[in-house]
Every structure is written in C-alpha cells, then in structure tokens.
ZAVO-879037 format. One line per field, with one value per residue (C-alpha): residue number from 1; y, z, x. Coordinates in nm, 4 decimals, padded with zeros to 6 digits, always signed. Example, Ala and Ser with C-alpha at 12.3 -4.5 7.8 and 13.67 -1.06 7.14 Angstrom:
REM residues 2
nr: c(1;2)
c2: c(-00.4500;-00.1060)
c3: c(+00.7800;+00.7140)
c1: c(+01.2300;+01.3670)
This chain:
REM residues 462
nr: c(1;2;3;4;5;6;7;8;9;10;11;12;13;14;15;16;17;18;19;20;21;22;23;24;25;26;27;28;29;30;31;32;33;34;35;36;37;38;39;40;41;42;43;44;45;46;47;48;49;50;51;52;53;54;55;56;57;58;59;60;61;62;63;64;65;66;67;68;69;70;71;72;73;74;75;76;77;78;79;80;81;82;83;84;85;86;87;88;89;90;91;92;93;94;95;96;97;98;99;100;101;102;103;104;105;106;107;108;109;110;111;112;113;114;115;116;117;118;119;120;121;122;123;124;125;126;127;128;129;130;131;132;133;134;135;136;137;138;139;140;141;142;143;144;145;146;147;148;149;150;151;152;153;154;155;156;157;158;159;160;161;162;163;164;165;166;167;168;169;170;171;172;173;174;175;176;177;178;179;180;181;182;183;184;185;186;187;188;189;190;191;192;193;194;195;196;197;198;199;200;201;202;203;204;205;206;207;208;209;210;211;212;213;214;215;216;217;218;219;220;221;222;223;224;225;226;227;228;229;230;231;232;233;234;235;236;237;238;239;240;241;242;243;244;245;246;247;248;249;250;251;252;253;254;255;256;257;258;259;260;261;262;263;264;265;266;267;268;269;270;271;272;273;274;275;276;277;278;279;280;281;282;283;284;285;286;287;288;289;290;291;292;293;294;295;296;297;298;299;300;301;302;303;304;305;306;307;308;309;310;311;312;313;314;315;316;317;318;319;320;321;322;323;324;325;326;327;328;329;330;331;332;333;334;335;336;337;338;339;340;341;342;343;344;345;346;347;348;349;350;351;352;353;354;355;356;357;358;359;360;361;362;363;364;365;366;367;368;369;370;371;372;373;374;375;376;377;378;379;380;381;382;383;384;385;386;387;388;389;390;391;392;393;394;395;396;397;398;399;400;401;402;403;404;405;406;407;408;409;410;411;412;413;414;415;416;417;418;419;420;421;422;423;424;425;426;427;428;429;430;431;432;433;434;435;436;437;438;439;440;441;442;443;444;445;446;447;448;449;450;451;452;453;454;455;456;457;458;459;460;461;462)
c2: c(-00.3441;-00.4286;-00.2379;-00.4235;-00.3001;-00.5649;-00.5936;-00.1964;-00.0283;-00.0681;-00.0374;-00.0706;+00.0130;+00.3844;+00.4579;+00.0574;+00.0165;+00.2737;+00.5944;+00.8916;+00.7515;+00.4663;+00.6781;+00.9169;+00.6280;+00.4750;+00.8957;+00.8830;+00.6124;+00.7301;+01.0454;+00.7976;+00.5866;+00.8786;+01.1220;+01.0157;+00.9548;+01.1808;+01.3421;+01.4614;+01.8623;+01.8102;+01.7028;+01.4493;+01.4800;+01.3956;+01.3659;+01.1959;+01.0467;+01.1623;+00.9223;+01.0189;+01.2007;+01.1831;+01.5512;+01.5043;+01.2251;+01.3650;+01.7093;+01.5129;+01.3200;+01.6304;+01.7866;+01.4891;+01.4995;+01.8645;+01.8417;+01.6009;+01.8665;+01.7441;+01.9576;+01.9012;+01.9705;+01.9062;+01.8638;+02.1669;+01.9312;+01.5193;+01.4342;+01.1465;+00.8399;+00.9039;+01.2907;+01.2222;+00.9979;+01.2606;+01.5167;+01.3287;+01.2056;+01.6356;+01.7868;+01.5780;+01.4294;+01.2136;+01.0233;+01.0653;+00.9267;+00.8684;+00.8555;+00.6326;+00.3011;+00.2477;+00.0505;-00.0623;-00.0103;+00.3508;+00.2005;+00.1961;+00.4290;+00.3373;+00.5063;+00.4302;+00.5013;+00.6135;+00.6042;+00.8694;+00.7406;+00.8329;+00.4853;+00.2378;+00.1310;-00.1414;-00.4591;-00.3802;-00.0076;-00.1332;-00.3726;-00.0841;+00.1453;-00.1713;-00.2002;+00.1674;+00.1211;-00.1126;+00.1304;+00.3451;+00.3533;+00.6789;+01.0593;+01.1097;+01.4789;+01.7563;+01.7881;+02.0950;+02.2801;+02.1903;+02.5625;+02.7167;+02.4925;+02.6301;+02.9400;+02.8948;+02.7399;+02.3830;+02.2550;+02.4168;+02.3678;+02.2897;+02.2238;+01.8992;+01.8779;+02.1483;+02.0168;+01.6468;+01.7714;+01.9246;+01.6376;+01.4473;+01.7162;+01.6669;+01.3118;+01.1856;+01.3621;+01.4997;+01.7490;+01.3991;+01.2580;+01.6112;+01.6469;+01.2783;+01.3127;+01.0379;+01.0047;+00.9566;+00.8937;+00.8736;+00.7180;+00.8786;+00.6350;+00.9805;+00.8384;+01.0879;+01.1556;+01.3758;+01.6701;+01.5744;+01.3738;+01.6780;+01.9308;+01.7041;+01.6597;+01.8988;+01.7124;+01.4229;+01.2630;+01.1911;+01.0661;+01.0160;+01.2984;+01.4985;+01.4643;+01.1719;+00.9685;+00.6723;+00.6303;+00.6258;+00.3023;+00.1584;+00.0142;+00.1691;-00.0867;-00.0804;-00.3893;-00.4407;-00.5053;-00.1621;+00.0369;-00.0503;+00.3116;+00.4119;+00.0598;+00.2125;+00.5821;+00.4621;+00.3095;+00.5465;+00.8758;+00.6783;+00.7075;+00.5251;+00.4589;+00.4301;+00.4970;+00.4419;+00.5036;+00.3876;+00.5504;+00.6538;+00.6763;+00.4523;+00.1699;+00.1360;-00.0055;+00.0203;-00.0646;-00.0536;+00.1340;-00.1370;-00.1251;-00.4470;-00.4614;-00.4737;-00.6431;-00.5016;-00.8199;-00.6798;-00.3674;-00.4888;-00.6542;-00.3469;-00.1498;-00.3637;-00.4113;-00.0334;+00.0349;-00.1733;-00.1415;+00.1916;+00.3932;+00.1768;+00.1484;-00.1185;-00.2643;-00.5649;-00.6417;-00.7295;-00.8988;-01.0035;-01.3908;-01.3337;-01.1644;-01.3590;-01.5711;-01.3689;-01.2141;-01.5005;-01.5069;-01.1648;-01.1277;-01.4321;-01.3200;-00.9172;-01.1486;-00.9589;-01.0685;-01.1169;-01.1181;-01.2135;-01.1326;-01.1976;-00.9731;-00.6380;-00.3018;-00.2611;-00.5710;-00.4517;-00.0966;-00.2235;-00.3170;-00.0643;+00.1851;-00.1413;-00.2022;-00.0765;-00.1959;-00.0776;-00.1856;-00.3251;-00.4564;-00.6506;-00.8260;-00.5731;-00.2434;-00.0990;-00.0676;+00.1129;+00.2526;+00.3671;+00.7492;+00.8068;+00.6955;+00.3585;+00.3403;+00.2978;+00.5692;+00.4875;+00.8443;+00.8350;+00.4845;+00.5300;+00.8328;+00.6291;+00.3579;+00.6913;+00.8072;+00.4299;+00.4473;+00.7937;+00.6851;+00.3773;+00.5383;+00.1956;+00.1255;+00.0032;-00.3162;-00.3929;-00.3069;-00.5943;-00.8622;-00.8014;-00.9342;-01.1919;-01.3054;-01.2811;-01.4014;-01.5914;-01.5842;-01.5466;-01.4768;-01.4042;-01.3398;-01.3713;-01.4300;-01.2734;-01.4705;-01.3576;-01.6148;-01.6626;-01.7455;-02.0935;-02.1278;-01.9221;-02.1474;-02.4796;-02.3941;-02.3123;-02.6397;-02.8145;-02.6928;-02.6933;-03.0846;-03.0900;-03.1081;-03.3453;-03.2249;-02.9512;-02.9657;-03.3085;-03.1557;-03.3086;-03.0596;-03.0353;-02.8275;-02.6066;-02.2736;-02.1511;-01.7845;-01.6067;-01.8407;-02.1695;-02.1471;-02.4754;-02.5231;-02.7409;-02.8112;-02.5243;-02.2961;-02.2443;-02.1102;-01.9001;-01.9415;-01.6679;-01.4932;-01.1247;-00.9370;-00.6240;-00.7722;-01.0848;-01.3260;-01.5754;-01.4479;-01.7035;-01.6046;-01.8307;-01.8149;-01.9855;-01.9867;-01.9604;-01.7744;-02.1048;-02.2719;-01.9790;-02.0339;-02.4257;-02.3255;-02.1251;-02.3434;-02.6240;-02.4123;-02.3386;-02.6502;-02.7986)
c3: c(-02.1189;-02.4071;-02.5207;-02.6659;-02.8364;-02.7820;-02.9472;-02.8806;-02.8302;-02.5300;-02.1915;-01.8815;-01.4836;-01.4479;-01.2893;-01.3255;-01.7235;-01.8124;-01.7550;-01.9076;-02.0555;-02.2185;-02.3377;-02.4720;-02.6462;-02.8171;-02.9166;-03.0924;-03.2816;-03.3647;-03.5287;-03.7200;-03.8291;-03.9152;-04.0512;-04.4426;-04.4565;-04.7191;-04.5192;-04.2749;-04.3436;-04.1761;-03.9073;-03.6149;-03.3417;-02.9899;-02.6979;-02.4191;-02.1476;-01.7807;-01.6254;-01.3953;-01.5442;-01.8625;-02.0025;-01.9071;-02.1070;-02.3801;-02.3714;-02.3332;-02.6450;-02.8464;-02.7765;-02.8981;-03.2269;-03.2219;-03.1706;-03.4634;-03.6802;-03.6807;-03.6218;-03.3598;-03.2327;-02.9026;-02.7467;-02.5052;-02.2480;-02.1957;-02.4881;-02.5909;-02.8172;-03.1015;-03.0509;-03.1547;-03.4670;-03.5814;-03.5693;-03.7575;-04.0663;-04.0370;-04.0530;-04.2797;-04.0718;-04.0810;-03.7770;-03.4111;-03.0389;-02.7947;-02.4393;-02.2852;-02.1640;-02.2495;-01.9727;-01.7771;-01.4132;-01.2645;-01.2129;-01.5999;-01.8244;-02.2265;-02.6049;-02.9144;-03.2640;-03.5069;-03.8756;-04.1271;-04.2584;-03.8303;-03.6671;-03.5051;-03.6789;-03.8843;-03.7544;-03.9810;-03.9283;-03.5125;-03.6844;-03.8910;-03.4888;-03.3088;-03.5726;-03.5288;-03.1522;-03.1334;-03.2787;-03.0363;-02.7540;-02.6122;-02.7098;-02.9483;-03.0217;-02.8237;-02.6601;-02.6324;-02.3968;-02.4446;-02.3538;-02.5841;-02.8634;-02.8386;-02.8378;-03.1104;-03.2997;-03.3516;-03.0922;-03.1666;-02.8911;-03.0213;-02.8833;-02.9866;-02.7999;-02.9677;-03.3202;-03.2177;-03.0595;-03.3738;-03.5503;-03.3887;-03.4012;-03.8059;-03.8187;-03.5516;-03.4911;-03.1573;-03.1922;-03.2051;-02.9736;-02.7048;-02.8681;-02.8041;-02.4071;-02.3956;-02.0288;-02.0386;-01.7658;-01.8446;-01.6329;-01.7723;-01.5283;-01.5014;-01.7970;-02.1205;-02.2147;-01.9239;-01.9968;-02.3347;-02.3507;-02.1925;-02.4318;-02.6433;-02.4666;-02.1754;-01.9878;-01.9431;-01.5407;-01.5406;-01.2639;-01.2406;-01.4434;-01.2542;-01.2815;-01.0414;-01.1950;-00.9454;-01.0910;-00.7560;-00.6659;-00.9745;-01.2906;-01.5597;-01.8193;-01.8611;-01.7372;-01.5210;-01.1757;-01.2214;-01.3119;-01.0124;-00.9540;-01.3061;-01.3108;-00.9557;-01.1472;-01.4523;-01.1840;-00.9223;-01.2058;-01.4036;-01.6670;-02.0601;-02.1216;-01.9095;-02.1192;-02.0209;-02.1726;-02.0723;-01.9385;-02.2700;-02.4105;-02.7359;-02.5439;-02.4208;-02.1937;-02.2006;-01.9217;-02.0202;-01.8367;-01.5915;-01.5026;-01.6837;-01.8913;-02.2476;-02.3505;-02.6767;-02.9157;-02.8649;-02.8920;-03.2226;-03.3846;-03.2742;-03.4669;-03.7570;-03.7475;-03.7159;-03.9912;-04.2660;-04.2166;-04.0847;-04.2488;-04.5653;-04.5310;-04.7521;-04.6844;-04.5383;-04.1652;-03.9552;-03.6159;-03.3734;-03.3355;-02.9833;-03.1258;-03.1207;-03.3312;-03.3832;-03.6314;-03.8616;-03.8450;-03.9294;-04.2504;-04.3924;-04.3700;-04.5000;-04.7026;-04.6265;-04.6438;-04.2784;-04.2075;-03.8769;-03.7270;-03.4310;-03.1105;-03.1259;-03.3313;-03.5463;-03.7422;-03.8034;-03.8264;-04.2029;-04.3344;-04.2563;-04.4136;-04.6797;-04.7557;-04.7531;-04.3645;-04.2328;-03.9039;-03.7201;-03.3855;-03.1198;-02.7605;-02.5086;-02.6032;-02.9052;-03.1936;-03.5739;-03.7880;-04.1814;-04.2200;-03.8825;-03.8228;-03.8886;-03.4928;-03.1637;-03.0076;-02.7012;-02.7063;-03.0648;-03.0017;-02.7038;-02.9164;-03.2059;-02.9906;-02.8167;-03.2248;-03.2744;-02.9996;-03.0758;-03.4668;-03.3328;-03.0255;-02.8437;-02.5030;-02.5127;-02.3295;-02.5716;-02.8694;-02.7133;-02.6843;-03.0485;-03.1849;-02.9469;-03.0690;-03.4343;-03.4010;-03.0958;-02.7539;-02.7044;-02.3520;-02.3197;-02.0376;-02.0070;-01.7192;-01.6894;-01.4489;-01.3798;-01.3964;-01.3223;-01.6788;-01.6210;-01.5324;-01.8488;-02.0290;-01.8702;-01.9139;-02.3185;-02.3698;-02.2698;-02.4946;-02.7987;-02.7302;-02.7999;-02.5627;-02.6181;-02.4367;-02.2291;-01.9460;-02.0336;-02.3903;-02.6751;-02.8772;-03.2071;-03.3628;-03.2588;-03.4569;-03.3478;-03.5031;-03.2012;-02.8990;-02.9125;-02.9865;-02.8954;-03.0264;-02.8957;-02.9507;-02.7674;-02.7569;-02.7727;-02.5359;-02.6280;-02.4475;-02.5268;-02.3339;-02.3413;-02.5597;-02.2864;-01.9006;-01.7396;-01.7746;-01.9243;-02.0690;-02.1115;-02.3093;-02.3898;-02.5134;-02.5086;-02.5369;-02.1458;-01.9034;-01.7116;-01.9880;-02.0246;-01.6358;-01.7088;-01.9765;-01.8324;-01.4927;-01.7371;-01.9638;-01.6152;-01.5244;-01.8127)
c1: c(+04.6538;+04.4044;+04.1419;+03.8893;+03.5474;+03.2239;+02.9332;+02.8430;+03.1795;+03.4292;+03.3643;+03.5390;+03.5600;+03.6016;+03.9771;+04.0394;+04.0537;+03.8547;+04.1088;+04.2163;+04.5254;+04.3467;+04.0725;+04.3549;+04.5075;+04.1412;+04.1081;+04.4389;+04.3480;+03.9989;+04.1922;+04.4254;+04.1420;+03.8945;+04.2240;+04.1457;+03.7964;+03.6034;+03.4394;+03.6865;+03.6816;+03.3328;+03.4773;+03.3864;+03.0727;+03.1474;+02.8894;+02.8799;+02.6183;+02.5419;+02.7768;+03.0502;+03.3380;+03.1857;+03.2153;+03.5576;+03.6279;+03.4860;+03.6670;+03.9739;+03.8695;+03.7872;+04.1176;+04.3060;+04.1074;+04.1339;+04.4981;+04.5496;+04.4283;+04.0624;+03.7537;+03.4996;+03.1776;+03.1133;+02.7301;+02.6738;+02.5481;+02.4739;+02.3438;+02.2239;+02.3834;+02.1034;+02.1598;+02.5442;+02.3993;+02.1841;+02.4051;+02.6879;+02.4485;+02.2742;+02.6496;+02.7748;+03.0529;+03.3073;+03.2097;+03.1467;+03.2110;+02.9986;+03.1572;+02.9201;+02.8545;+02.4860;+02.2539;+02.5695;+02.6266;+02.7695;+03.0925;+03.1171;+03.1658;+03.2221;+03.3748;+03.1175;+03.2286;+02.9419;+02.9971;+02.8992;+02.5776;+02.4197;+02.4456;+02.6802;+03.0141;+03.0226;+03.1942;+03.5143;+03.5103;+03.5716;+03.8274;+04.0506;+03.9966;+04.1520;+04.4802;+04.5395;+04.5444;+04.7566;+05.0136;+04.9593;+05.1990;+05.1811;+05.0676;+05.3793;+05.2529;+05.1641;+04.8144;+04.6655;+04.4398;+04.0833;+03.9832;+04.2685;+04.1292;+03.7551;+03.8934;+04.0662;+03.7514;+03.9392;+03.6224;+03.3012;+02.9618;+02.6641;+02.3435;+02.2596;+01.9299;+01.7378;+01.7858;+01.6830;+01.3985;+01.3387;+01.4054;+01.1604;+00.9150;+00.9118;+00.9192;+00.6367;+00.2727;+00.3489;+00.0408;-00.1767;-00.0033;-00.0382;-00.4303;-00.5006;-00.5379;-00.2722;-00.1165;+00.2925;+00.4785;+00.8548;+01.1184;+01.4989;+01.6664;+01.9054;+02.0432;+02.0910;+01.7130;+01.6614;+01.4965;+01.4421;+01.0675;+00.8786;+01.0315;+00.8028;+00.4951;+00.5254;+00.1855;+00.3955;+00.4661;+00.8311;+01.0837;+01.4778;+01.5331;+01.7915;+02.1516;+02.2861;+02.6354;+02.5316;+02.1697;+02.0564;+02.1696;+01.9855;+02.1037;+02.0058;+01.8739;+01.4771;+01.4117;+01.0757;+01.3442;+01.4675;+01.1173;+00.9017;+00.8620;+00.7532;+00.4818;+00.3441;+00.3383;+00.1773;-00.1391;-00.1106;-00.1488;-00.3928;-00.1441;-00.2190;+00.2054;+00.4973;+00.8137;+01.2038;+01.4664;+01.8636;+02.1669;+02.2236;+01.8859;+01.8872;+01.6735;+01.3315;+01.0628;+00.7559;+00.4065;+00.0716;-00.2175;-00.2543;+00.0970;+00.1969;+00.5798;+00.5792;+00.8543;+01.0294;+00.9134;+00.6023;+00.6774;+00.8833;+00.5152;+00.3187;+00.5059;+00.5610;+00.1979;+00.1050;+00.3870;+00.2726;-00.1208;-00.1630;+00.1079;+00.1358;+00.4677;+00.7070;+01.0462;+01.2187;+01.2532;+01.5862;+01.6058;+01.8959;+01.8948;+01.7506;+01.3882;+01.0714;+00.9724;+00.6341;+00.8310;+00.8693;+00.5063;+00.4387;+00.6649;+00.5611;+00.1640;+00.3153;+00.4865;+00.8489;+01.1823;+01.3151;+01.7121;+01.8135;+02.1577;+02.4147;+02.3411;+02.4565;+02.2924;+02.5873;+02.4866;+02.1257;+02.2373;+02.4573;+02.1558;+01.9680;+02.2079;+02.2533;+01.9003;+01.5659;+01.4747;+01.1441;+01.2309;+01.4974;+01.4854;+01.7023;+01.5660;+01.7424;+01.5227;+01.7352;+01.4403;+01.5625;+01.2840;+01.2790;+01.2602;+01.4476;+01.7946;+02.0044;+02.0344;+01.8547;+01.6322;+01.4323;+01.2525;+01.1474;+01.0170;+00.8406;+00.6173;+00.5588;+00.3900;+00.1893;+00.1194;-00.0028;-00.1801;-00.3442;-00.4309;-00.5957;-00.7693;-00.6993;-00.5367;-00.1624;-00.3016;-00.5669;-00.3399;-00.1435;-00.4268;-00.4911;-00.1501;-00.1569;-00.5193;-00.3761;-00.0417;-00.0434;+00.0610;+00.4591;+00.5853;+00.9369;+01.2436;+01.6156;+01.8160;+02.1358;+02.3783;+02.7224;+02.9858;+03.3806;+03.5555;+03.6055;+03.2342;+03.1627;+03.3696;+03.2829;+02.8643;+02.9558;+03.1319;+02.8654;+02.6366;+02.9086;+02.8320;+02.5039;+02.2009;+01.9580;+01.6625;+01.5476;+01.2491;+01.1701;+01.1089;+01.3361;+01.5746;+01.4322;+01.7790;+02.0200;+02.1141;+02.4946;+02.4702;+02.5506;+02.5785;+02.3545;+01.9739;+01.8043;+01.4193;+01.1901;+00.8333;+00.6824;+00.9667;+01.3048;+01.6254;+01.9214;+02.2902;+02.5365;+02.8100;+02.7481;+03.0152;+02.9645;+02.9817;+03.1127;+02.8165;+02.6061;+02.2733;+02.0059;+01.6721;+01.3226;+01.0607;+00.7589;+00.3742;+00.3006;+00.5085;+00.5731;+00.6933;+00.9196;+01.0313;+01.0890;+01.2718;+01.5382;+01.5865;+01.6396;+01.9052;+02.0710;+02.1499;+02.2708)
C-alpha cells in the first residue's frame, strides 16, 4: 500500500494503514535517508505523542534505527512535537521522528520527520524519505530487541521534558508572568502538553490533562467546538487567559477573560505588534496563504518584508531556518517565533501572549480592541466539510473554471498558491483540499462576522 507524507508528515487509521509493518517500513527508510547525513554520530531523537499505541510505535521505530547501526534517544515519556525539535537542534542531531498525528482524531495516529536545524523537514528532505521507501520491501536485516538495545546503550532515555521546561524558563519571563497575578487556565486536550504548562506556572487551572488515547470523545484541535469546557473555566474561575494546546502540543487557542475565542490571526498581530514595539525586535515576517490579511497591513506600516507560503509549517519553517523571520505564523494554531525554534509550540505561545499581557498590564480582550481600532476589524472562520473524492474533485473543478462572483459580491482576482483564494470587495474565501484528512476546507474572511457567514455558504455552493 502507499505511504504518503502530507503537508505535516503521514498519517493514517491506526491497525488500517497505520500498522506496525508500515511504520517499520517508513523507519527503515528514515535510517537509509538519515544513514549519511553529517551529523549522524549524534544520532537521531524520537518521541512520540499520548495517542494510542504510541510508545510502541516509537520503540519499534527506535529499534529499527538502532538496529541499522544508528544511535537514539528516546523521550522517557509523551513528549511533545516541539520537545523532539528542541532536543534534536540542543544534541546536535542528525534528525528526529515524531510518532504522532497532531490535532487529528484518536483513530489516528501519524510519523513526522524533523530536520537538524529543530523544525519540520523541508519539502525535499520528505521527497529523498519517500524514494528510499519505495525501496523498501521488507525488513531485509535482522531486528533486534528494543530492551536488549537499551541495554546495550544503542537507545538511550532521556527526559525530554525537564530540559524544555528549562528551555522555556530562559527564553520567556515566567517570574513576570507568575508575579503579574495573571489567571491561566489551560486545556491539554490530553494531548502531549500534559503536565507540562503548570511545571511553569504552578497557579494555573488546567483540565484534560490525564492520560486518555480516545481524548475523551473529543477531537483534539483547539478550535472553539472542542473547548467549551475551558471558555466556561476561563468565566466560571474568573480567569484573565484560557490556553490550549493540541494532541501534540505545537498548536494553540486561545479565550479572553470574558470567555470569547481568539483566533490565531490575532493572536499572529498581537504578537507581531508586541514584538516589534515592545521588545524592539527586527526581522521579516512569513504567513501561510490562509493568514489574514491584517498582516499585509502591519508590515507595510513596520515597513517589513512579508513572504507568504502554501499551507503547511514546513514551508515557513525553511525560511525561518533560511532567513531572519521574526515570526511565522499559519491559520490552524501553529505560530514560529525568532530566538525560539524554527517550529510550532502552542505552550511557548500561549506564555508569550501572558508575558505581553503582563508588560502591558492590559486585559487579553482589550489588547484585542486595540489592533482592531488600529488595524481594523477582521473576523475570520473556516469550515471544514468532509467529502467523497469525486465530490472533492467535482467542487475543485469548478473553481479551476473560474467563479465570477460570490454572495452577490463580484470576484475581484483569484490567487492559486495553495488551493483557490477568491477576493472580493470586503473580503475574500479560500478553497483547498486538506493535504492531512478527507475534506474540503473553506476559510473567509471579512470585516463583520456575517459577512464572514455569507461568505462561506456562498463558497459552499458553488
């Protein structure tokens, strides 16, 4: 069957596609690909998420790279997907894997590939993994025992926790942040970050953080339809933030004190906002082509050069191990700043909005209504809607054609970078078939939130 890796790695049905054999197979290849890199006598990182069977896949992973002659160190426990970055730029590795499958539903479980430099693979890096595979047939050499292999010091246990809490420790002001009287209440989702926030902050109010593989029923992507209990926390506790993180822990999302969501383009601008005139801080800015449009408007009054990029972090993550990127940001949650790693961390971000917060002695709803008032109202929402292929296909060829208007409003252009971005006078609407599920997402934006709503039952019926 093929084995093929989206826009953040590959994923697949646990015991349908996603298996032990094909997992064995992607490992074998990840030691072929990785087996001459220059940095290979460090050897590779491997972690993996809170998922079902994870630690299994990922000892089974280990001993195929420790088998092939490779070393590895293995997280003591779920660890997160920036946890395995960190640790493969701070050992000096040659790369590392992530057995996880990010904000998807419990039924799925996922392989990322990290490159040296502490971030996601590059798009060709995925490309030279996918050749090797497909010269892969079966385990030609022996496998050995995962247990004889730590003994043996071929798989070495680290605790990856403890030196990313560290990590963050050094990089943010997290005795502000404690000193400031700021209230946190922190939703884990069960994903990876549990256990991890209040090592930080040990006042903060947090929920779903126990070990449960199913999620409890939820799915867990930070979305405001899968937070209702952290929005009724954040009111009920009288707390200033609500912070989520994923099932792996690189996204976030984020309610205000009055229990409202804060989507992450605002989250995005408040940063970029707090980055350059708080913390004097200088670089260029990177977006995926599904960001607001706020962001135009704030590097052209910073007067910084914006790229913008197809969906997916691995695009924003080159330039930000390419170039000198302040911050880098994409719609679903995954937000990169300078000084930290070139990757997604929903825990670091969710602190540096409570530092911002803290250094402007402002509530997270009022921080809000200030970039609004200087940049402008955006509202924002996607819809995600799960198709059959032919519908997939059918829906896409009719925008290929061309649409001429949308909600009685005329289609000013389209841009085609990733999927098909129509703009119109008050807005515009992205169509794109996601690279990790079976569906159609649709996005808008717009300057009211029923414009936003028009929008996407417009796109929809195309």
């Amino acid at each position: 069957m093929s084995i093929k890796f989206g826009t953040d790695g590959w994923r697949g049905v646990i015991a349908d596609d996603f298996t032990f054999d094909n997992v064995a197979r992607v490992a074998a290849a990840t030691a072929a690909y990785f087996k001459n890199h220059k940095k290979i006598r460090n050897g590779v990182v491997v972690g993996y998420d809170a998922r079902f069977l994870s630690r299994e896949f990922a000892e089974l992973t280990a001993a195929i790279l420790a088998s092939k002659g490779i070393r590895v160190i293995l997280s003591d426990k779920i660890s997160s997907t920036p946890m395995v970055s960190l640790m493969t730029r701070k050992l000096g590795a040659a790369g590392g894997v992530v057995i996880t499958a990010s904000h998807n539903p419990a039924k799925y479980n996922g392989y990322k590939l990290k490159g040296d430099f502490g971030g996601p693979a590059h798009p060709e890096m995925i490309q030279k993994l996918e050749n090797q595979l497909k010269r892969v047939k079966g385990l030609k050499s022996k496998v050995h025992g995962f247990e004889d292999l730590k003994k043996k010091g071929k798989i070495r246990l680290l605790d990856f926790t403890s030196q990313y809490v560290e990590e963050v420790r050094l990089k943010l002001n997290v005795d502000l942040i404690r000193s400031s009287g700021i209230r946190i209440a922190y939703d884990a989702m069960h994903g990876a970050g549990q256990g991890v926030l209040e090592r930080l902050v040990p006042a903060a109010a947090v929920l779903r953080n126990s070990f449960n593989p199913s999620f409890g029923g939820s799915h867990p992507e930070p979305l405001p339809q899968h937070l209702k209990d952290l929005a009724s926390i954040v009111i009920g506790r009288q707390c200033d933030i609500g912070i989520a993180t994923d099932g792996d822990a690189d996204r976030v999302g984020v309610y205000d004190e009055q229990g409202n969501f804060v989507d992450s383009h605002r989250i995005f601008a408040l940063l970029l906002k707090y980055l350059v005139e708080q913390k004097h801080m200088t670089g260029e800015v990177a977006k995926s082509f599904s960001v607001s449009q706020m962001i135009n408007a704030m590097c052209e009054r910073y007067r910084l050069t914006l790229h913008e990029t197809p969906i997916g972090f691995k695009h924003l993550c080159r330039l930000m191990t390419e170039r000198d990127i302040l911050i880098a940001a994409e719609e679903s949650g995954g937000l990169g700043v300078k000084g930290h790693l070139p990757e997604r961390d929903g825990i670091y971000i969710g602190l540096l909005l409570c530092e911002l917060m803290a250094v402007r002695k402002k509530k997270l709803s009022d921080l809000v209504t200030e970039l609004m008032d200087e940049f402008g109202w955006h509202y924002f929402n996607r819809v995600d809607a799960h198709l059959t292929e032919k519908e997939k296909r059918r829906i896409l060829g009719q925008y290929r054609k061309g649409v001429k208007s949308l909600a009685g409003r005329k289609v000013e252009r389209m841009e085609t970078k990733d999927g098909y971005k129509l703009f119109v006078s008050d807005g515009w609407v992205l169509v794109r078939a996601s690279g990790t599920e079976p569906l159609i997402r649709y996005y808008a934006e717009a300057s009211s939130p029923e414009t936003v709503k028009l929008l996407l039952d417009a796109a929809q019926n195309v």
